[in-house]
ROSE-937413 format. One record per residue (C-alpha): x, y, z; residue in one letter. Coordinates in Angstrom, 1 decimal, always signed. Example, Ala and Ser with C-alpha at 12.3 -4.5 7.8 and 13.67 -1.06 7.14 Angstrom:
! residues 2
<atom x="+12.3" y="-4.5" z="+7.8" resn="A"/>
<atom x="+13.7" y="-1.1" z="+7.1" resn="S"/>
! end
This chain:
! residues 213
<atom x="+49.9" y="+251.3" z="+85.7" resn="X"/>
<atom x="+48.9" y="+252.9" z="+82.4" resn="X"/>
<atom x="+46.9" y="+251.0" z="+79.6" resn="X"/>
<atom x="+49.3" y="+251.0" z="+77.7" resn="X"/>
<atom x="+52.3" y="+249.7" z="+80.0" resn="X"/>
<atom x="+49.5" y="+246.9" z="+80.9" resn="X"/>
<atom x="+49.7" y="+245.7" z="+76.8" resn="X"/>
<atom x="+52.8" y="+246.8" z="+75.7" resn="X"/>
<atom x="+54.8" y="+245.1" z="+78.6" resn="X"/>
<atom x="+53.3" y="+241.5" z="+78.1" resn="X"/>
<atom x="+53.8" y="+241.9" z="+74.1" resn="X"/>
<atom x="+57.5" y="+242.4" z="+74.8" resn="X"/>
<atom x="+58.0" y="+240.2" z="+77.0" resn="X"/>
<atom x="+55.6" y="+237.6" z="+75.1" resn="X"/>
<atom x="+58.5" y="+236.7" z="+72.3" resn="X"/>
<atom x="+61.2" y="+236.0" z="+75.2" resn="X"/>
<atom x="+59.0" y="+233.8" z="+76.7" resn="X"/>
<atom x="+58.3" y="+231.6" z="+73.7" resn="X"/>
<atom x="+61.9" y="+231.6" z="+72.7" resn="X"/>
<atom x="+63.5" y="+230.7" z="+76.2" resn="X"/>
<atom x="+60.4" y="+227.1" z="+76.5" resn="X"/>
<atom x="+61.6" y="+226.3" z="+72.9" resn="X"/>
<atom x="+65.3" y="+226.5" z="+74.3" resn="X"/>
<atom x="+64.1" y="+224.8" z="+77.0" resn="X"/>
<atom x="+62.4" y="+221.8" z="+74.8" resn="X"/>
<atom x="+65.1" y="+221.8" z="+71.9" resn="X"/>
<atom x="+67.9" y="+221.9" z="+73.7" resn="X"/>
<atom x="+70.6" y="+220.4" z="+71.7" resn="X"/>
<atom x="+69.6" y="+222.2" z="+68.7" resn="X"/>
<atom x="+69.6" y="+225.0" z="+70.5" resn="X"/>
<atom x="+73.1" y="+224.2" z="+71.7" resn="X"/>
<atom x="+74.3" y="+223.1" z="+68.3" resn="X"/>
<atom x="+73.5" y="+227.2" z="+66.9" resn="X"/>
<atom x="+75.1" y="+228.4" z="+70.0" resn="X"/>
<atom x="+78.2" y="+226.3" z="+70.2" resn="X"/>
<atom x="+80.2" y="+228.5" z="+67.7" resn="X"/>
<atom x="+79.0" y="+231.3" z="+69.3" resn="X"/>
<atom x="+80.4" y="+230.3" z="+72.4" resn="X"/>
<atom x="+83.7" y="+228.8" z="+70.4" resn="X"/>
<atom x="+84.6" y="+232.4" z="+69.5" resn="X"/>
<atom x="+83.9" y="+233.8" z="+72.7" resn="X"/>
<atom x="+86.1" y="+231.3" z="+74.1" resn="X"/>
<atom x="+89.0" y="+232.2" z="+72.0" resn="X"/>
<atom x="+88.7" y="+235.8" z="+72.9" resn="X"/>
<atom x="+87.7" y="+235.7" z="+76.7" resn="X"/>
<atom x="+89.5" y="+231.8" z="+77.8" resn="X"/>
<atom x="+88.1" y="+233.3" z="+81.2" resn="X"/>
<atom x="+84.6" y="+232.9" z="+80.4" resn="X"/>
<atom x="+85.4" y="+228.6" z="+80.0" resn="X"/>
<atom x="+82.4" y="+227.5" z="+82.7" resn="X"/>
<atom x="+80.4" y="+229.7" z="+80.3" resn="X"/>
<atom x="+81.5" y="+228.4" z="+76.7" resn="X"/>
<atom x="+82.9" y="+224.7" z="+77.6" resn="X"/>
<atom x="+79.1" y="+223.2" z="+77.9" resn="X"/>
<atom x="+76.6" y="+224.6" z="+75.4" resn="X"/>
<atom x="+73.9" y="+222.6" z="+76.4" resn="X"/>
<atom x="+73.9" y="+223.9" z="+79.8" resn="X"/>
<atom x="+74.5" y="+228.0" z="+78.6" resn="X"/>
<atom x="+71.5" y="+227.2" z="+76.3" resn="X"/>
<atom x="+69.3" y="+225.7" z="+79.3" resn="X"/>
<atom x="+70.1" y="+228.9" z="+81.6" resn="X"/>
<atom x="+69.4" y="+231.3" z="+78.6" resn="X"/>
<atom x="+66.8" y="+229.7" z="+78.1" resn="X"/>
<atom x="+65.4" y="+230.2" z="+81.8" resn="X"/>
<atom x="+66.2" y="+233.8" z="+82.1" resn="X"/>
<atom x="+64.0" y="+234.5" z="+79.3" resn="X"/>
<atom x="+61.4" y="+232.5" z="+80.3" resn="X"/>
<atom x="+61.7" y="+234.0" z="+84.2" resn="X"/>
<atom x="+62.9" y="+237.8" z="+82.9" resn="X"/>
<atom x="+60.2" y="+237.7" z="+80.2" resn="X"/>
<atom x="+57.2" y="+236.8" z="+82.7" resn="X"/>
<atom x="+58.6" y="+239.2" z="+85.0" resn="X"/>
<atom x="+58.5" y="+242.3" z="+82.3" resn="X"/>
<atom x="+55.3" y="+240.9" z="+81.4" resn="X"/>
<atom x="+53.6" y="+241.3" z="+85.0" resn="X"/>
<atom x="+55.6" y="+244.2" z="+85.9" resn="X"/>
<atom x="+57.7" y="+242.8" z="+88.6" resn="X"/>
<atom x="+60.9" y="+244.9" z="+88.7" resn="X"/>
<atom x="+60.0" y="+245.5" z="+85.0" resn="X"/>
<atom x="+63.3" y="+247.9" z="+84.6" resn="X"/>
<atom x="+65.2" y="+245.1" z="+85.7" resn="X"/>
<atom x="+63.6" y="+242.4" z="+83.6" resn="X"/>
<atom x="+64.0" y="+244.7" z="+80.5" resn="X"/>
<atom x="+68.0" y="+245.0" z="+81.5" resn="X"/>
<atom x="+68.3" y="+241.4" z="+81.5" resn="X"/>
<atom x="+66.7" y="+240.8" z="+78.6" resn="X"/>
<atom x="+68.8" y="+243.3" z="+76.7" resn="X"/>
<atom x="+71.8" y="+241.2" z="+77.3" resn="X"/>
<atom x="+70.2" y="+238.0" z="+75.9" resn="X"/>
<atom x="+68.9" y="+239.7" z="+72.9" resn="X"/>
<atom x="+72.2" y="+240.8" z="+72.0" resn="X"/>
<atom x="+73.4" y="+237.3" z="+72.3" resn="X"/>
<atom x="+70.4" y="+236.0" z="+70.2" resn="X"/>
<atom x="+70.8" y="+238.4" z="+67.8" resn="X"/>
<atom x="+75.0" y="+237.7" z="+67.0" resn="X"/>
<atom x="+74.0" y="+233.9" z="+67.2" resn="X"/>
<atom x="+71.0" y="+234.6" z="+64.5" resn="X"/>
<atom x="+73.5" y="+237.3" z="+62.6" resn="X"/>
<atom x="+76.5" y="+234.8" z="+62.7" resn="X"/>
<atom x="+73.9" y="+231.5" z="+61.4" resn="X"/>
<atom x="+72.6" y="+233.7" z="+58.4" resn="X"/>
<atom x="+73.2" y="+233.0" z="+54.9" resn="X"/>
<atom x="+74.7" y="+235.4" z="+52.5" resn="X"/>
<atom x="+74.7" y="+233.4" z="+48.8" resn="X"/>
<atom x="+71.6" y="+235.7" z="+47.8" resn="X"/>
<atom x="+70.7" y="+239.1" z="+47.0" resn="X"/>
<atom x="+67.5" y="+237.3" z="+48.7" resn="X"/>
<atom x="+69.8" y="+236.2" z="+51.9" resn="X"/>
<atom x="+70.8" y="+239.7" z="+52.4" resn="X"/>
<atom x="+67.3" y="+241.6" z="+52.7" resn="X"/>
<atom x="+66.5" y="+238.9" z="+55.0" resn="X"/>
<atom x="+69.2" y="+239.8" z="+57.1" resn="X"/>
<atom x="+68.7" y="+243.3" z="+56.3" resn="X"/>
<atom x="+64.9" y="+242.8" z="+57.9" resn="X"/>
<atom x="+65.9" y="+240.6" z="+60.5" resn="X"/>
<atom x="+68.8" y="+243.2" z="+61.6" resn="X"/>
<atom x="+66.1" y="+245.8" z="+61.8" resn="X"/>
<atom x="+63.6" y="+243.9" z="+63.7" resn="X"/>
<atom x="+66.4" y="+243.0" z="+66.4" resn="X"/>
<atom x="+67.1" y="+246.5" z="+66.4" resn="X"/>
<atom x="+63.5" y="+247.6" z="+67.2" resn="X"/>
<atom x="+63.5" y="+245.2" z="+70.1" resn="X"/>
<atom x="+66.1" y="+246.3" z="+71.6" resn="X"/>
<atom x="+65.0" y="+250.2" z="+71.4" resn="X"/>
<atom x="+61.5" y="+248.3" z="+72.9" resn="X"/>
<atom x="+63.9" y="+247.1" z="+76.2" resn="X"/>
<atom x="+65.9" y="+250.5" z="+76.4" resn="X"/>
<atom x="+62.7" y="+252.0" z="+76.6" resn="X"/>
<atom x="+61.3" y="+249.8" z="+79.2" resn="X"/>
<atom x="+64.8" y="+250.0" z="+81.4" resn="X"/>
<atom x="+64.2" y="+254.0" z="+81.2" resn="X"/>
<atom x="+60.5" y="+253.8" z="+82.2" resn="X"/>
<atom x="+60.0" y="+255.1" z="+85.8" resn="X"/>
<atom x="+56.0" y="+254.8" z="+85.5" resn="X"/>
<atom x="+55.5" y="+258.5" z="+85.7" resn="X"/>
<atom x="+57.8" y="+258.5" z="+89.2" resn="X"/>
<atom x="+61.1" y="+260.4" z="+89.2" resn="X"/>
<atom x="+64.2" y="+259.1" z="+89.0" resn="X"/>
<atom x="+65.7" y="+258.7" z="+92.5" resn="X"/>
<atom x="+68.6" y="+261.6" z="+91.4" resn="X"/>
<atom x="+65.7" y="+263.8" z="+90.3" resn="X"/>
<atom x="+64.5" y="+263.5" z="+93.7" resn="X"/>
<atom x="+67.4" y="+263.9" z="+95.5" resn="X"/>
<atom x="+68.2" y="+266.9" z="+93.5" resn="X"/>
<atom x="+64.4" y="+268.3" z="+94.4" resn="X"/>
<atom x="+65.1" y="+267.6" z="+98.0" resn="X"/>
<atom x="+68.4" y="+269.4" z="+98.1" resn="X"/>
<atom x="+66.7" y="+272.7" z="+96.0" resn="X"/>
<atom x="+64.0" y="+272.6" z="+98.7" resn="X"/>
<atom x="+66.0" y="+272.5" z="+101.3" resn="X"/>
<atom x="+68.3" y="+275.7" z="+100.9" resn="X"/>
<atom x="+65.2" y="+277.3" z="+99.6" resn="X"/>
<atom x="+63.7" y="+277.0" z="+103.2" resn="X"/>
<atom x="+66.8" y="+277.0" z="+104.7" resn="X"/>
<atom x="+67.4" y="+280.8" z="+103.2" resn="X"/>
<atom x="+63.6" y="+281.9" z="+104.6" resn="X"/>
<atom x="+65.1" y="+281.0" z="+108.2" resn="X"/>
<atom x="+67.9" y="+282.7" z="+107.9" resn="X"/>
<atom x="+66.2" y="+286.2" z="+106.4" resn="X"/>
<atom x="+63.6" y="+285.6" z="+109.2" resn="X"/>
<atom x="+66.4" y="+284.6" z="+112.1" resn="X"/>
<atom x="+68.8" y="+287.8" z="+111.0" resn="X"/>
<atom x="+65.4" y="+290.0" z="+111.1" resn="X"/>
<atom x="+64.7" y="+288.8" z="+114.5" resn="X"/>
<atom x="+68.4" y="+288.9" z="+115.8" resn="X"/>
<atom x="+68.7" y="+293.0" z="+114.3" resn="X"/>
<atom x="+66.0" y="+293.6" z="+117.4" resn="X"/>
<atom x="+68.7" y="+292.8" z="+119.8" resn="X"/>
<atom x="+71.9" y="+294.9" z="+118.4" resn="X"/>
<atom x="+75.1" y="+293.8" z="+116.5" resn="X"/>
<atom x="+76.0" y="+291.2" z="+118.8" resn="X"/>
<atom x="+72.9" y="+288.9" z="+118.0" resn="X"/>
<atom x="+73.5" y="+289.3" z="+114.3" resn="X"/>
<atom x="+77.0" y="+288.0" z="+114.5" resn="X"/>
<atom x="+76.2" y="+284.6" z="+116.8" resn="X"/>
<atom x="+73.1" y="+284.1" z="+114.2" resn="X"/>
<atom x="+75.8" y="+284.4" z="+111.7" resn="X"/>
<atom x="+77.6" y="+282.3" z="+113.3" resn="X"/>
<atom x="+75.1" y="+279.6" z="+113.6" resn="X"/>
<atom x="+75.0" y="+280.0" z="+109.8" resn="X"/>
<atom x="+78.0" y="+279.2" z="+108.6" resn="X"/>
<atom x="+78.0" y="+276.0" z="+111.3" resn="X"/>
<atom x="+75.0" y="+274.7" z="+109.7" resn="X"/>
<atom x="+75.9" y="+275.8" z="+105.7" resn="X"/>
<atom x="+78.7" y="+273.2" z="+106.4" resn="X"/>
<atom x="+76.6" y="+270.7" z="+107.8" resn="X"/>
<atom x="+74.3" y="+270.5" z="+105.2" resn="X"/>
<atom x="+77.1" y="+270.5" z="+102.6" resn="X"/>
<atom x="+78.1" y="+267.4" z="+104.5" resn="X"/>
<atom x="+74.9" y="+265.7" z="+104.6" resn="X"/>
<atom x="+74.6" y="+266.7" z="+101.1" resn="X"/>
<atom x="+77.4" y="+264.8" z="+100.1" resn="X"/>
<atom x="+77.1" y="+261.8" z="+102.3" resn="X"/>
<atom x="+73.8" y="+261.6" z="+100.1" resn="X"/>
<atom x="+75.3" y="+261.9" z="+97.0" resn="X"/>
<atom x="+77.5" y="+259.5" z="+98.0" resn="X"/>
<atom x="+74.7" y="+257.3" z="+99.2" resn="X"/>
<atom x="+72.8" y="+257.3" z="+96.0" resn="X"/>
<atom x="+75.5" y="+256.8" z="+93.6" resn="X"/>
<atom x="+76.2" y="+253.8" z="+95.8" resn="X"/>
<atom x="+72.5" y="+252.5" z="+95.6" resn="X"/>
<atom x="+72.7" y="+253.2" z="+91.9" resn="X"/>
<atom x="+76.3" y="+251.0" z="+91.1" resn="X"/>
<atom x="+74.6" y="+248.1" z="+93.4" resn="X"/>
<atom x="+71.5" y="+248.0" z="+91.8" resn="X"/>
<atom x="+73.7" y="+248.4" z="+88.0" resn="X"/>
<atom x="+75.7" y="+245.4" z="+89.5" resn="X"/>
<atom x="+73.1" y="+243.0" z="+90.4" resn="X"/>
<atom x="+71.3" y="+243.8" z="+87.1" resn="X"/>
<atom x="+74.1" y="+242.8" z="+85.5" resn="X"/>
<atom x="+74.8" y="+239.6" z="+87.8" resn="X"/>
<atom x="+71.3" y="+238.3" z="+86.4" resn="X"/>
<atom x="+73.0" y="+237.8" z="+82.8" resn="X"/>
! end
């Protein structure tokens, strides 16, 4: 891990923390912000009830994702999927904290003005941490490489197997051939099986990310 990854990831993660304990400790005033939140949600999604009928308890499980999601970005366990988490709570915190504001004041305004941008900032902070692979490429990049690689060596054995196979007449040439076009559609089928197998990997992974909210 970089230097930087080592002090940027705990700073990040360092403001999640502290808001999900004072959640955590201040529950009901917590709850009391959230409730009309969580009012308007339920008027729009009536799905969503076990989530907006009991504030207290939505504010006690925000409150322990941060605090759980934050120390995980911060020590870079699954830090990707930490930084996904926490994108969904900062939204949530952020259209609480928009919806609370005042707006009697030319004063109220470039408060919500700065506050806007600072939510904004944090939020770029967590995209960039969900799209930071540590200097390893992406699993599709790799995929890719292996597929490129592949047909690369896979066309040196074939010039080398149709030079050998011209040493014994026509008739080797064709059944070499032959053998090619068997194992072109082979790979193609492996190559999409793979495809198929990533893309998989990649909807699961999306999926249980998104479970953690």
């Amino acid at each position: 891990m970089s230097l930087i990854r080592k002090v940027a990831r705990p700073l990040l993660g360092a403001g999640f923390i502290a808001d999900g304990i004072d959640r955590l400790r201040n529950t009901e005033e917590a709850a009391d912000r959230l409730e009309p939140t969580l009012e308007e949600l339920g008027s729009l999604v009536p799905q969503a009830e076990v989530i907006t009928s009991d504030p207290r308890r939505t504010v006690q499980v925000l409150g322990g994702i941060e605090v759980v999601a934050g120390v995980a970005l911060a020590i870079g366990k699954c830090p990707r999927i930490a930084a996904f988490t926490l994108m969904g709570v900062h939204k949530v915190n952020s259209y609480v904290e928009m919806r609370a504001a005042g707006l009697d004041s030319v004063e109220d305004l470039t408060a919500q003005r700065d506050t806007l941008l600072k939510n904004l900032a944090i939020l770029g902070g967590l995209g960039l941490a969900v799209a930071d692979l540590a200097g390893k490429p992406s699993l599709s990049w790799r995929a890719e490489h292996l597929a490129k690689q592949s047909k690369k060596k896979g066309a040196q054995f074939r010039d080398k197997t149709y030079k050998w196979a011209e040493e014994f007449g026509d008739d080797a040439v064709k059944t070499a051939k032959a053998f090619e076009r068997d194992a072109a559609k082979s790979f193609k089928r492996a190559e999409k099986e793979a495809v198929k197998a990533i893309s998989a990997a990649a909807k699961e992974g999306k999926k249980k990310a998104e479970d953690a909210l």
